[in-house]
C-alpha positions as CSV (number, residue, x, y, z in Angstrom):
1,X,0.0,0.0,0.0
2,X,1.3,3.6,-0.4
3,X,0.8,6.2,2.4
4,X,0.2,9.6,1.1
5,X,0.8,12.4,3.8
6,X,0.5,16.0,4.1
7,X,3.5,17.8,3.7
8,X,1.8,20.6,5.6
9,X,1.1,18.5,8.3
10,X,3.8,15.4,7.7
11,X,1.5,13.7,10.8
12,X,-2.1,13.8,8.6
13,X,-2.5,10.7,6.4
14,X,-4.4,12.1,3.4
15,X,-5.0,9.5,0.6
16,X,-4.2,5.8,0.5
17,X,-3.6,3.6,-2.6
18,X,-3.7,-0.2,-2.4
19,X,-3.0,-1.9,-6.1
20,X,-4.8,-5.7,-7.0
21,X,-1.4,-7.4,-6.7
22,X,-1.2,-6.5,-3.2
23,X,-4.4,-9.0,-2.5
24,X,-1.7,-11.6,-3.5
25,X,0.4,-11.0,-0.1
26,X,-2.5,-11.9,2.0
27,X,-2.7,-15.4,3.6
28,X,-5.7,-17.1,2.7
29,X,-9.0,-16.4,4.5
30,X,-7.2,-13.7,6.0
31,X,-8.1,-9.7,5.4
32,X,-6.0,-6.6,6.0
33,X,-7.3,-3.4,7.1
34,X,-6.5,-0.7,4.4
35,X,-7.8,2.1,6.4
36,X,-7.8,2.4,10.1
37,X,-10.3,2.0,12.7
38,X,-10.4,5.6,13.6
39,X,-11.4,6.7,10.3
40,X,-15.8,7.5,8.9
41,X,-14.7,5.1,5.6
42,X,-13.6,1.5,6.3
43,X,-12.0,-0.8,4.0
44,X,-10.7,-4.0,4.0
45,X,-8.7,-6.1,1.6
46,X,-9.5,-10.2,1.9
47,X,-8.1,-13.4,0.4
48,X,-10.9,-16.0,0.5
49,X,-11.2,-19.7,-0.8
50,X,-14.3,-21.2,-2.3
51,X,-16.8,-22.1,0.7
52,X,-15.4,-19.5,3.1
53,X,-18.0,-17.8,4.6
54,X,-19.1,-15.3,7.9
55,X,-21.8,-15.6,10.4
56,X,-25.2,-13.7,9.5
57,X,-24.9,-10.6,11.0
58,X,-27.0,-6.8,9.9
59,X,-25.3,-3.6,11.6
60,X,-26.8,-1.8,14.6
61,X,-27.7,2.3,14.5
62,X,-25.2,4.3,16.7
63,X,-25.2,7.7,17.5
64,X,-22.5,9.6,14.8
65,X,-19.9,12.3,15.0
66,X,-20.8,15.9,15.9
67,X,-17.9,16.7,12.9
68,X,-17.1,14.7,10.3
69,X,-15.5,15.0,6.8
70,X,-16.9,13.2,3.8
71,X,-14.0,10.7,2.4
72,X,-14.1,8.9,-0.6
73,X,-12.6,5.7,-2.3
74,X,-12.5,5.0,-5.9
75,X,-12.5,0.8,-7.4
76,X,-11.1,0.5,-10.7
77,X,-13.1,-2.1,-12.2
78,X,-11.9,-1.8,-16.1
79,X,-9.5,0.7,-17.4
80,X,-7.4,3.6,-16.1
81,X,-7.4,6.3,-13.9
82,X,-5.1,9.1,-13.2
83,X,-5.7,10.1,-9.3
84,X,-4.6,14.0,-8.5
85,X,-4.2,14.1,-4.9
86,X,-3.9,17.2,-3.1
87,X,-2.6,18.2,0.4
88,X,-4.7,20.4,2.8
89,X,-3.8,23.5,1.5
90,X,-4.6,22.8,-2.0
91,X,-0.9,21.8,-3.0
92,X,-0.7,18.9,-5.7
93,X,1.2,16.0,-3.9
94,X,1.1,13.0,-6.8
95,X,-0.5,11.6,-9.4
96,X,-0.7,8.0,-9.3
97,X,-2.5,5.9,-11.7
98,X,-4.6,3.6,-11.1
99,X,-5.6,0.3,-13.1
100,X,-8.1,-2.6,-13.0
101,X,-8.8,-3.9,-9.4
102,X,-6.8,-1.3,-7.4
103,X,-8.2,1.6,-5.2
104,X,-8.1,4.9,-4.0
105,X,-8.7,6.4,-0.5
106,X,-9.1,9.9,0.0
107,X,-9.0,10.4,4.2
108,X,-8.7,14.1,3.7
109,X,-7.2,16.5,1.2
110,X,-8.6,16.7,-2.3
111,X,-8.8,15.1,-5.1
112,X,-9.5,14.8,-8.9
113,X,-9.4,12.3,-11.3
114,X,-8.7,12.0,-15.2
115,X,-10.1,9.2,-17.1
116,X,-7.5,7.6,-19.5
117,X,-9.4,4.9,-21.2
118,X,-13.0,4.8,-22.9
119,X,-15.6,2.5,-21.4
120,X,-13.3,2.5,-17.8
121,X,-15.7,1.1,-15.0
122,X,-15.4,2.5,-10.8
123,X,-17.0,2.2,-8.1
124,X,-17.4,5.5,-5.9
125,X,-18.0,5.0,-1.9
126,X,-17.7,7.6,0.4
127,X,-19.3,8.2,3.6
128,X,-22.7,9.8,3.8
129,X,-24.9,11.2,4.1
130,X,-24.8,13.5,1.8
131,X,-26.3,17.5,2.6
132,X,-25.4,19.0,-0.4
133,X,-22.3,20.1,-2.3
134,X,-22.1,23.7,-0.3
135,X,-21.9,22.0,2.9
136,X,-20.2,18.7,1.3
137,X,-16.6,20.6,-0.8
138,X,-14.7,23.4,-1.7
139,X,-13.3,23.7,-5.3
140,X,-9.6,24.3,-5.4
141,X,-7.9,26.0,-8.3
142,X,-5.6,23.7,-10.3
């Protein structure tokens, strides 16, 4: 996985970018965490076997955050994506790209992305819910 950090703040983990081949290095049946605990988004990479399975389970209503921040992750499913990922104060810190089964995690930051293939397929999460884009974003000059 790559760490992207602020250079502002060299302490703030901003984006994350975990690539299909790094499935690969987990054991089987076994999952790694991509993003922390202490973050809104979740995400977790797993290596499973035919016939593995979990025990029922549906998620129970807690009380939220009096702050939070939307984040955002991006699933290549077919084609390429150029990422733009920006510090806190707007600064450009890297552009990786990202291909077929990899992902993106935006913790906080900004970001854009630039398409580089026709017919490329993603999946967008990020956490919710959403009030709007004045009280969701701010645009930042490129």
């Amino acid at each position: 996985m790559k760490y992207i950090y602020s250079k502002v703040d060299p302490a703030e983990l901003l984006h994350i970018i975990h690539i299909v081949d790094e499935f690969y290095t987990i054991e089987d049946g076994h999952r790694r965490d991509v993003v922390g605990e202490d973050e809104f988004i979740q995400l977790s990479a797993l290596n499973m076997d035919e016939g593995h399975t979990f025990k029922p389970h549906q998620h129970i209503w807690k009380d939220g955050e009096d702050k939070v921040i939307a984040q955002e992750s991006w699933v290549v499913i077919k084609g390429k994506v150029e990422c733009h990922l920006y510090d806190i104060d707007g600064t450009l810190l890297e552009k990786p790209i990202l291909e077929a089964g990899d992902c993106s995690v935006t913790l906080s930051g900004g970001h854009t992305y630039l398409i580089l293939e026709d017919g490329t397929l993603v999946y967008e999460y990020k956490t919710g819910p959403y009030k709007g884009q004045e009280n969701d974003k701010v645009f930042l000059d490129e």
